[in-house]
C-alpha positions as CSV (number, residue, x, y, z in Angstrom):
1,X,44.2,-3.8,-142.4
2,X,46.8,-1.0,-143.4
3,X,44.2,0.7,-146.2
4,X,41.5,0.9,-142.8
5,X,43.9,2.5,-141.0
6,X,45.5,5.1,-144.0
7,X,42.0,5.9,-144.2
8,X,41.1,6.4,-140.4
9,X,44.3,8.6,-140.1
10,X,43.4,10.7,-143.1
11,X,39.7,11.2,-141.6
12,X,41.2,12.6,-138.7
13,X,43.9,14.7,-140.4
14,X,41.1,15.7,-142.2
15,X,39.0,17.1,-139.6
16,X,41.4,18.6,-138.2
17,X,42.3,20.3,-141.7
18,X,38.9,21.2,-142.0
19,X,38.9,23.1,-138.3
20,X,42.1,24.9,-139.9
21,X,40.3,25.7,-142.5
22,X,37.4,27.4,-141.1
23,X,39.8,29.2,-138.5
24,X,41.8,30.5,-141.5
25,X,38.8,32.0,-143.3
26,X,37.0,33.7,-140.7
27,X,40.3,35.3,-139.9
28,X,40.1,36.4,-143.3
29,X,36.9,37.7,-143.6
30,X,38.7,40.3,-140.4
31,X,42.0,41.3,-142.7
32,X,41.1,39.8,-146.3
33,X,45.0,40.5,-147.1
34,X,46.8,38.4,-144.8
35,X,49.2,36.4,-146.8
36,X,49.9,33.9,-144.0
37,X,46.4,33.1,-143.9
38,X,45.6,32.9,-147.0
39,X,49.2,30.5,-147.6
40,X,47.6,28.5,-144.9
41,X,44.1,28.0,-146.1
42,X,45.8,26.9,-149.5
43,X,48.3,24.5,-147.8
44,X,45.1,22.9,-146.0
45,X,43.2,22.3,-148.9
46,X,45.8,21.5,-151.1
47,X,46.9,18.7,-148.5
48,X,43.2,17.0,-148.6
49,X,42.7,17.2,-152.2
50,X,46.1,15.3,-152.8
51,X,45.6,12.6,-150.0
52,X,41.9,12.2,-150.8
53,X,43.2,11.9,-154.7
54,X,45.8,8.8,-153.2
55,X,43.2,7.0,-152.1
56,X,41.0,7.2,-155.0
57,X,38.1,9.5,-153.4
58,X,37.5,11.6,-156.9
59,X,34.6,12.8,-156.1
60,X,35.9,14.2,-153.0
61,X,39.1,15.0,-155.3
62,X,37.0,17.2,-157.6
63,X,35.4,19.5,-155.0
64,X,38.6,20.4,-153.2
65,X,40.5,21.2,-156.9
66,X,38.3,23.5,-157.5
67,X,38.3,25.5,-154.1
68,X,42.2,24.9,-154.5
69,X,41.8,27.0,-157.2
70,X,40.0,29.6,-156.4
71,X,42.4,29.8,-153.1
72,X,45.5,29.9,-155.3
73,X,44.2,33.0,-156.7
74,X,43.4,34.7,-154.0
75,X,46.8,33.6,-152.4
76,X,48.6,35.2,-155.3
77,X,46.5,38.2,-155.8
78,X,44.5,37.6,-158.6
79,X,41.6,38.0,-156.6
80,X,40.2,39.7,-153.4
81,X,38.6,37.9,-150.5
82,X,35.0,39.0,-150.1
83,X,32.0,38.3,-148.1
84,X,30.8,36.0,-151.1
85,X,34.5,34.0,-150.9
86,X,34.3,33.7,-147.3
87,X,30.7,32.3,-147.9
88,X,31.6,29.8,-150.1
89,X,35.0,28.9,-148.9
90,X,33.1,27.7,-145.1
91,X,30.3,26.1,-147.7
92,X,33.2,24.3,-149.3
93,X,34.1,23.3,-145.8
94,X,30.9,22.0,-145.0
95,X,31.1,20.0,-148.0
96,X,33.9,18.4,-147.7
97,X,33.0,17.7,-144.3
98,X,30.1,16.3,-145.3
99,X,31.8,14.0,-147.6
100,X,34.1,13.1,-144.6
101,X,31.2,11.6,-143.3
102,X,29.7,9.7,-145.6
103,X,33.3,7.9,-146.0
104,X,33.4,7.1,-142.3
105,X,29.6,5.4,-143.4
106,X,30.0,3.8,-146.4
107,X,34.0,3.9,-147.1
108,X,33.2,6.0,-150.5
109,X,33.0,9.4,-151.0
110,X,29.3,8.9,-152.2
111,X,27.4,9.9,-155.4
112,X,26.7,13.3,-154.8
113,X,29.3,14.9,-157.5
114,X,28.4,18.4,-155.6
115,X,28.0,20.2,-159.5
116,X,26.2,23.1,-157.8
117,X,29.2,23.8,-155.3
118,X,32.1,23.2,-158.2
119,X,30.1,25.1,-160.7
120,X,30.2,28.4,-158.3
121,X,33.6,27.9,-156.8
122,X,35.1,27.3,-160.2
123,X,33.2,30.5,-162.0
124,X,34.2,32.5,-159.0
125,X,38.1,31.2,-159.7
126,X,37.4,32.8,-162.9
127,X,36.5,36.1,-161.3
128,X,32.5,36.1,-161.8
129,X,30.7,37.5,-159.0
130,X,28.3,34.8,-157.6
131,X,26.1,35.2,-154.8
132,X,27.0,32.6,-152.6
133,X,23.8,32.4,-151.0
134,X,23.0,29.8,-148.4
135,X,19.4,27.7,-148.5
136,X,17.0,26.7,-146.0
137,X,17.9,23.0,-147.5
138,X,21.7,23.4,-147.6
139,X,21.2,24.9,-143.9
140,X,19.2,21.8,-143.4
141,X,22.3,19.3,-145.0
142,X,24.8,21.0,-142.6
143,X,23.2,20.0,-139.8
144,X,22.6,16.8,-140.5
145,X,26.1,16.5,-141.6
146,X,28.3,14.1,-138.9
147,X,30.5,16.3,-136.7
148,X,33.1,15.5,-134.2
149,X,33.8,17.1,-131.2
150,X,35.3,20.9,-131.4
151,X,34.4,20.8,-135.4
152,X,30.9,20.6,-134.1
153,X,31.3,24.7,-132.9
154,X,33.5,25.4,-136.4
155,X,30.5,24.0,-138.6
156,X,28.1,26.2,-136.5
157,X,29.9,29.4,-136.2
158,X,30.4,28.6,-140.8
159,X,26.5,28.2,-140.7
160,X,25.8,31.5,-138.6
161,X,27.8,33.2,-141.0
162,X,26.8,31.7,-144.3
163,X,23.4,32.5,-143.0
164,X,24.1,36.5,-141.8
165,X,24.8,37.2,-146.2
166,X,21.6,34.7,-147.5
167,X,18.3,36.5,-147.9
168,X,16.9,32.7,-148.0
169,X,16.7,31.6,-144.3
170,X,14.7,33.3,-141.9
171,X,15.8,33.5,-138.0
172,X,13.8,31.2,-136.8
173,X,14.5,28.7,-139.1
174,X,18.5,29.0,-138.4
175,X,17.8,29.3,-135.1
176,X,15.7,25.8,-135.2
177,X,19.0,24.4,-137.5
178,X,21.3,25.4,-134.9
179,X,19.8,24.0,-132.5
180,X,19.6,20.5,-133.8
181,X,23.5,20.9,-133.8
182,X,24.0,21.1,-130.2
């Protein structure tokens, strides 16, 4: 069936995307002003949200607009990366990575409409200062999220780091999280 196989390929392109992705933004969070970086973090995001819109994933569709937007202003200079962008920018990773999965399990992007995640990327497109603090039970939902193969290191290294800024998750509760990753 051609629709199977549109959506296997974009899965994979996906992934792959999503591995980009990550790369990009821990590169940032080293030299915040890289323009190359920052170009490419939009071009990644920008190319899921518009594939992922194709094929009628809108819930999917809705929580990559949003981080598109808030990387469209940082790629222009309307905003500075921080450590609270870099959080949420490798949360919006997980995310959509997350959602990934659930459309490898059910072929939808699911019910979860993510409101928590688009409500703080959008306000922090707007330039509001959010926290973008990392719980115990969004730790929890990134390990259980499906990975494949090198991802699998991406999504920990985005946990590690997610977890360094959040006063919410305790070592050894990380440390237990991680673990069930590997």
């Amino acid at each position: 069936d051609d629709d199977a196989e549109v959506i296997a390929e974009f899965l994979i392109e996906s992934h792959e995307n999503l591995d980009r992705l990550v790369d990009d933004v821990l590169a940032l969070e080293h030299d915040p002003e890289a323009s190359a970086t920052l170009a490419s973090a939009f071009r990644t995001i920008h190319t899921i949200k518009g594939t992922c819109g194709f094929l009628g994933y809108d819930r999917l569709e809705r929580v990559t607009h949003v981080g598109e937007n808030l990387l469209s202003k940082l790629r222009d200079g309307s905003l500075s990366v921080d450590g609270d962008i870099v959080t949420i920018l490798l949360e919006l990773a997980d995310t959509v990575r997350g959602i990934l999965g659930v459309i490898e399990a059910q072929g939808n992007d699911g019910a979860d409409d993510h409101e928590d995640l688009v409500a703080r990327l959008g306000a922090m497109a707007e330039g509001q200062k959010i926290p973008a603090a990392v719980s115990v039970a969004s730790a929890s939902a990134v390990a259980e999220t499906p990975v494949h193969g090198p991802s699998r290191f991406s999504t920990m290294r985005s946990v590690t780091i997610a977890a360094t800024t959040a006063s919410t998750i305790d070592e050894m509760t990380l440390k237990n999280q991680l673990d069930t990753m590997v």
